[in-house]
C-alpha positions in Angstrom: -46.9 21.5 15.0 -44.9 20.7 11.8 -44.5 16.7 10.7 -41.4 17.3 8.3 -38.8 15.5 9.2 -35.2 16.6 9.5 -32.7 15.3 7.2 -31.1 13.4 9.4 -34.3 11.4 10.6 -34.7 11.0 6.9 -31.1 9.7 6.3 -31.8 7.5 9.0 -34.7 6.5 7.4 -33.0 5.4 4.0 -30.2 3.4 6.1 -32.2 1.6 8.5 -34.8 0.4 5.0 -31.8 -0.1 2.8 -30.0 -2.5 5.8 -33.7 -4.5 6.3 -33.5 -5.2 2.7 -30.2 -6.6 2.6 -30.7 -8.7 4.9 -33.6 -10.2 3.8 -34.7 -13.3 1.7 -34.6 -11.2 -1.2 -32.1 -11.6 -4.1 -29.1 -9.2 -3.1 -29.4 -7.7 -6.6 -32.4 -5.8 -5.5 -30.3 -4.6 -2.5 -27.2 -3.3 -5.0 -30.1 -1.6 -7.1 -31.2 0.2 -4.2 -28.1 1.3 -3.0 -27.1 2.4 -6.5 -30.2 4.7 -6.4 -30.0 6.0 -3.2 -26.3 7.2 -3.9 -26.8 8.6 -7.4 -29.0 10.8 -5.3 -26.8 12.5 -3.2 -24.1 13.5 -5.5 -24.0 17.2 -5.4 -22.3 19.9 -3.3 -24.8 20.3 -1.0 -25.7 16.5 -0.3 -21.9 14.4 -0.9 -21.2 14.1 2.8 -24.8 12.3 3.2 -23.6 10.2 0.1 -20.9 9.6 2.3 -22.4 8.3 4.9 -24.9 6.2 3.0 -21.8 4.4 1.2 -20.1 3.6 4.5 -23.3 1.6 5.7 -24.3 0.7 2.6 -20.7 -1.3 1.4 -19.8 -2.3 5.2 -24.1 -4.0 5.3 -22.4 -5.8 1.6 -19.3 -6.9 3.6 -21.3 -8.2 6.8 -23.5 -10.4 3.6 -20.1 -11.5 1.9 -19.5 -14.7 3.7 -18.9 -17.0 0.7 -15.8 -16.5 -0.6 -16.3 -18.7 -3.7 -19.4 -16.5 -4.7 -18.3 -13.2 -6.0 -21.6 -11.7 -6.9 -21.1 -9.5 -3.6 -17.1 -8.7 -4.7 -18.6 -7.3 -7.8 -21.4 -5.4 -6.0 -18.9 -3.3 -3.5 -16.4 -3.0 -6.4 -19.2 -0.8 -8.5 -20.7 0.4 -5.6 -16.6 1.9 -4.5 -16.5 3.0 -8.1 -19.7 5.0 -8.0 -19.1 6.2 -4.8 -15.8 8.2 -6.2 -16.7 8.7 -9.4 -20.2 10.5 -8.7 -20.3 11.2 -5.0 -17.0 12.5 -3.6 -14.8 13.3 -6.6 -16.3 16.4 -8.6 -17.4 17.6 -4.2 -13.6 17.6 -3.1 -12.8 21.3 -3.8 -11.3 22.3 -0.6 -8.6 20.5 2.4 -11.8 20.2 4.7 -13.5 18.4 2.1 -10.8 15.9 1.5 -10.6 15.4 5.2 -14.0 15.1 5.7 -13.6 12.3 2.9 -10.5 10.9 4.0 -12.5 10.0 7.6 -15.3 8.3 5.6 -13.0 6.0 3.5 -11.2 4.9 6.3 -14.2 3.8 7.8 -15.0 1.9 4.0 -11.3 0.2 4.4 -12.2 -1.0 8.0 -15.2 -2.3 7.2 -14.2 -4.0 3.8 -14.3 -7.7 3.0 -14.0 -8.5 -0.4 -12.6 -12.1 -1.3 -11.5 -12.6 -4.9 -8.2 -10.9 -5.0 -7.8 -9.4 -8.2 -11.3 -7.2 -7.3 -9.1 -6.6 -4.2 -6.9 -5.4 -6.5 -9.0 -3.3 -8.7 -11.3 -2.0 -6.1 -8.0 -0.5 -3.8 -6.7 1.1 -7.4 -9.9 3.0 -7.4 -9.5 4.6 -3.8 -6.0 4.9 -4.1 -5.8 6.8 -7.7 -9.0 9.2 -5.7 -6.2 9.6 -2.9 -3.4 10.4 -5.4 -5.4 13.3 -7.6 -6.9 15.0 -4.2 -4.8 14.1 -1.3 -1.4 16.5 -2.2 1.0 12.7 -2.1 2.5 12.2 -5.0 1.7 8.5 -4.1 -1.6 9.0 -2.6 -2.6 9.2 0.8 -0.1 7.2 3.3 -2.7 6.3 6.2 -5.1 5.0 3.2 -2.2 3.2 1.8 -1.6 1.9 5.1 -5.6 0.6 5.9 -4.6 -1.1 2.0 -2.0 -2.6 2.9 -4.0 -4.3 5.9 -6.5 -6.1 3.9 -4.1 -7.1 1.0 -2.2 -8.7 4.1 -5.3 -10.5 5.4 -5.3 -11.8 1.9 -2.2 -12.8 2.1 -1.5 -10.1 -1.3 2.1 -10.2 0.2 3.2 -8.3 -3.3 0.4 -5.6 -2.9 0.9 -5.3 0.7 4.1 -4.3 0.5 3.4 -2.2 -2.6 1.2 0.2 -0.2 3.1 -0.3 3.0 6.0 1.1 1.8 3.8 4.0 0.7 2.3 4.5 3.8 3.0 5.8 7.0 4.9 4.8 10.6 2.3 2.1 11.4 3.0 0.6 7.9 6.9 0.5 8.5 6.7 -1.2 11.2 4.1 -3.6 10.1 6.5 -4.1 7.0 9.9 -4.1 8.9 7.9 -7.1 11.3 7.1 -9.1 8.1 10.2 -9.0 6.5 11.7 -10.0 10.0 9.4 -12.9 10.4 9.2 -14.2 6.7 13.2 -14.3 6.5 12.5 -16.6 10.0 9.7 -19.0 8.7 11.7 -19.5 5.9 15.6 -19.4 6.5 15.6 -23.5 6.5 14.1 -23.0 3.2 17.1 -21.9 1.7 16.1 -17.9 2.0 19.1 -15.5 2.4 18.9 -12.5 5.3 20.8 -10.2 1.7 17.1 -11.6 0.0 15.5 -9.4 3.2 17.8 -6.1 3.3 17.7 -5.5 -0.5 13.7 -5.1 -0.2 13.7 -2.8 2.8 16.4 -1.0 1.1 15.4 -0.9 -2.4 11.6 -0.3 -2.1 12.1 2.8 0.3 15.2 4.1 -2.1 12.7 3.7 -4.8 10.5 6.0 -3.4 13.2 8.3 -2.0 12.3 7.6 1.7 16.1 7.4 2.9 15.1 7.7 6.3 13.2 4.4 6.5 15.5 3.3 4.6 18.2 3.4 6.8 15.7 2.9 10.1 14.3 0.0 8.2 17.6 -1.6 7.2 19.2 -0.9 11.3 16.8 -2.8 12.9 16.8 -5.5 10.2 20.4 -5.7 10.7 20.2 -5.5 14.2 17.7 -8.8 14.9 19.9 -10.6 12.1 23.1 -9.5 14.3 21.7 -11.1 17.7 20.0 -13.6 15.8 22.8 -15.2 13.3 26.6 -16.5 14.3 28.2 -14.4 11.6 31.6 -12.8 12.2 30.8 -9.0 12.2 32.8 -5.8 13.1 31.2 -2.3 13.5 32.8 0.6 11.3 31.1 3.1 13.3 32.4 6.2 11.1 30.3 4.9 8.1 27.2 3.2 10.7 27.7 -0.1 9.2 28.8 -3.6 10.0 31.0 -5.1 8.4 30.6 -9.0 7.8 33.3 -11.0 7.1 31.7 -13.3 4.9 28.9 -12.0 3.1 30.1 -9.3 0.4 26.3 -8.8 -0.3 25.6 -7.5 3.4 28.3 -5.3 3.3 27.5 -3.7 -0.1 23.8 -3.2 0.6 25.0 -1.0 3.8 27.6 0.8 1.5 25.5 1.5 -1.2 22.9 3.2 0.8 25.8 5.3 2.4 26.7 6.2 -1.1 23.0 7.2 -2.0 23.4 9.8 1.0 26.7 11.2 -0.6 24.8 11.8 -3.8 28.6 11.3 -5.1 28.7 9.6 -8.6 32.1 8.9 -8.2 31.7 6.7 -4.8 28.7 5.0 -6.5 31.0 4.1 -9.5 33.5 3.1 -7.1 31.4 0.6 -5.0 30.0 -0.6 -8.6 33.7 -1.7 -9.3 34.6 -2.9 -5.9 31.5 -5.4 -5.9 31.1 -7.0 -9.5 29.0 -9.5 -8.5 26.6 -7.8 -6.6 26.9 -5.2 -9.1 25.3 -7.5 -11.8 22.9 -9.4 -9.3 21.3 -5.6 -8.8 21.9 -4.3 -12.2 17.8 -3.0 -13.0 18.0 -1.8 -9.1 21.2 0.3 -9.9 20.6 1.7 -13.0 17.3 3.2 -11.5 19.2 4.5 -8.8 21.6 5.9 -10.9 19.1 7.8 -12.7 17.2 9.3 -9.9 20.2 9.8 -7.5 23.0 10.4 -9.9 21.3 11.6 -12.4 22.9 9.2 -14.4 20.8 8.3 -17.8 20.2 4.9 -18.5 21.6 2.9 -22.0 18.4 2.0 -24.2 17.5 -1.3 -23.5 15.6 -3.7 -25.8 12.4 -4.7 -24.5 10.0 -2.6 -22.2 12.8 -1.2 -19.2 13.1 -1.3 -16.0 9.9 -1.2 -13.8 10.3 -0.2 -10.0 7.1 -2.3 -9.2 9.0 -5.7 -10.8 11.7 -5.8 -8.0 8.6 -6.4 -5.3 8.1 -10.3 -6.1 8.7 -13.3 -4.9 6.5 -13.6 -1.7 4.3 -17.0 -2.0 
């Protein structure tokens, strides 16, 4: 009778070794050596999805050992180790759709599993799945349910900006998780001086961005609908355009216009509701002139300086 073992006893083999190490006495180093080793090991056609495997263990055993978040020896660790997973293990092996979803399963068991503290590796380390996501996935943003599982730890690091970066990249779980935050930070913070107009431009300026009009609009209803049962405002319906009108906020009322002008694709209605609201007009010039462009196809003036960049409308969360 034969002794070989199978690969999988011998995969099992590697794991169970690798997570006795880690959790040792001995310096963690040795423990990002070994795991370094083992996966520049498995980086060929034949051997990725075992690579795959070994990296979900091997960064979610670093995770379970990341308790200190003033240390980030361990940050650094499953940043490299994420970077050599995609760079030699899964990248040059994604040739076909069952490959990438094959992949795709295996990351989103890395996302779940993920605890990395200092927030600009957060940062880096989420760039490096995402851009993997973006050159294999067929998005043109990269894959939403990975921008969604994203947006979930830069939210449990309260990475407000980055969460809603990838939420409003991501799917129907992150619109909702996005449309609830928006809801509740315009709540905590209305004594605070914050305006509900602060709240509707974001939901309806990130996802026009994009060109997502339908959450857009979705986003903007329900929005509009909490703020209508939650705020005394005067408001009539004008059903034939689905908007409310309010009485006394101009800013409201043009938000809800413009995006009905977006829909029209009509430059002469967006030039229109440009010189009906002046003042909103040049609150939401940058916003504007990029909607222009990819709505209107309206060129921009050359500016001085370094333009318009979609990304710098998504700040001021604290």
């Amino acid at each position: 009778m034969s002794g070989k073992i199978t690969d999988e006893q011998r995969l099992k083999r590697i794991i169970d070794k690798f997570r006795t190490n880690i959790h040792s006495s001995k310096p963690v180093y040795e423990s990002y050596q070994q795991m370094t080793t083992i996966l520049n090991r498995y980086t060929t056609y034949k051997t990725y999805k075992q690579g795959c495997r070994i990296a979900v263990e091997g960064l979610k055993e670093f995770s379970i050992k990341n308790t200190d978040p003033t240390n980030k020896e361990i940050d650094l660790i499953l940043q490299d180790l994420l970077t050599i997973f995609v760079n030699n293990v899964i990248t040059k092996n994604c040739k076909t759709p069952e490959d990438y979803d094959f992949i795709k399963i295996e990351i989103c068991k890395i996302l779940k599993s993920l605890k990395i503290h200092n927030k600009p590796i957060l940062h880096n380390s989420a760039i490096v799945l995402n851009n993997f996501t973006i050159a294999t996935s067929g998005f043109k943003f990269g894959d939403p349910l990975i921008h969604d599982l994203i947006g979930d730890l830069f939210y449990e690091s309260e990475m407000y900006l980055e969460m809603e970066r990838y939420y409003v990249l991501g799917n129907k779980d992150s619109y909702t998780k996005y449309i609830d935050f928006l809801w509740n930070y315009y709540v905590q913070n209305k004594t605070n001086g914050i305006k509900f107009e602060e709240v509707l431009s974001r939901v309806i300026f990130s996802y026009t961005f994009v060109e997502n009009i339908k959450y857009a609009k979705e986003g903007s209803q329900e929005l509009l609908k909490k703020y209508g049962e939650f705020s005394s405002s005067v408001e009539k319906g004008k059903k034939h355009l689905n908007m409310n009108f309010f009485a006394d906020d101009k800013y409201l009322n043009f938000l809800q216009l413009l995006l009905v002008v977006i829909q029209t694709k009509n430059v002469s209605f967006f030039n229109k509701i440009k010189a009906q609201y002046p003042d909103q007009t040049r609150v939401y010039a940058d916003y504007l002139t990029y909607i222009g462009e990819i709505y209107f196809n309206i060129k921009p003036q050359q500016a001085s300086g370094q333009g318009f960049n979609i990304m710098d409308m998504m700040k001021g969360f604290a």
